[in-house]
C-alpha positions as CSV (number, residue, x, y, z in Angstrom):
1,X,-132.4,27.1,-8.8
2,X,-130.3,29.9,-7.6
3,X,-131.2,31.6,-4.1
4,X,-134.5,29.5,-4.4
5,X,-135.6,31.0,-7.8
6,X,-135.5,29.2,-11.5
7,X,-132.1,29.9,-12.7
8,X,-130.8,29.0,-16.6
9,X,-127.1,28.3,-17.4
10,X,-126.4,30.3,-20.8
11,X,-123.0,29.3,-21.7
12,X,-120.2,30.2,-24.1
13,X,-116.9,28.0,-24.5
14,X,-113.8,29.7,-24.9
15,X,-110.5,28.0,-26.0
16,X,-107.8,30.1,-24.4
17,X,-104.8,28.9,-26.1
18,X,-106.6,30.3,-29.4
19,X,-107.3,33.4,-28.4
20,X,-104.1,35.6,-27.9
21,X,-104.2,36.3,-23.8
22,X,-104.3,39.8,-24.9
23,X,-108.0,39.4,-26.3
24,X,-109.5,37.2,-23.1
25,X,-110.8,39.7,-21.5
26,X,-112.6,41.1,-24.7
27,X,-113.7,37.6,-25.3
28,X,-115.5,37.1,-21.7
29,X,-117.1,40.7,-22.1
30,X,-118.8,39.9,-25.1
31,X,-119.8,36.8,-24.1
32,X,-121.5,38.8,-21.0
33,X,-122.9,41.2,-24.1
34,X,-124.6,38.4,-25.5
35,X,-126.2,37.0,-22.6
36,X,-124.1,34.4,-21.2
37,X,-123.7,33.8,-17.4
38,X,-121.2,30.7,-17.5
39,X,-117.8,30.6,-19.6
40,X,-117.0,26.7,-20.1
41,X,-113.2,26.3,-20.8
42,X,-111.2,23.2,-21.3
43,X,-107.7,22.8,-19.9
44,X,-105.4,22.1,-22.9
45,X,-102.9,19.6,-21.1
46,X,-100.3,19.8,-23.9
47,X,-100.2,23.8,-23.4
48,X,-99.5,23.0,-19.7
49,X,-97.7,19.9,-19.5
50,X,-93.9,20.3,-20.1
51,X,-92.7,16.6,-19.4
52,X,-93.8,13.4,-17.2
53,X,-94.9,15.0,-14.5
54,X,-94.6,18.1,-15.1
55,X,-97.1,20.3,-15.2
56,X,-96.9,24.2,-15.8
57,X,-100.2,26.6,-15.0
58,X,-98.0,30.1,-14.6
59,X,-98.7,33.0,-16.7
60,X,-95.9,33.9,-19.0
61,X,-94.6,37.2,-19.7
């Protein structure tokens, strides 16, 4: 339910780190072409992790 009426997820998955950052926004708007409401992602640890402990979620230029 959403706002008290029947309410289906229709979801795509994306892998950012496969799709060149240039092409994300693309990506979600033909996911929205196609009917999908949710994007499901995963967060690849080993494109953000640098080190024990150290964990990197900026953007880079």
């Amino acid at each position: 339910m959403l706002d008290g009426k029947p309410f289906v997820i229709k979801a795509a998955e994306l892998h950012y780190p496969r799709i060149p950052r240039d092409y994300w926004e693309n990506r979600i708007q033909l996911c929205k072409a196609l009917g999908m409401n949710t994007i499901c992602l995963y967060v690849f640890w080993n494109a953000h992790e640098e080190g024990a402990r150290q964990v990197r979620f900026h953007r880079q230029q």
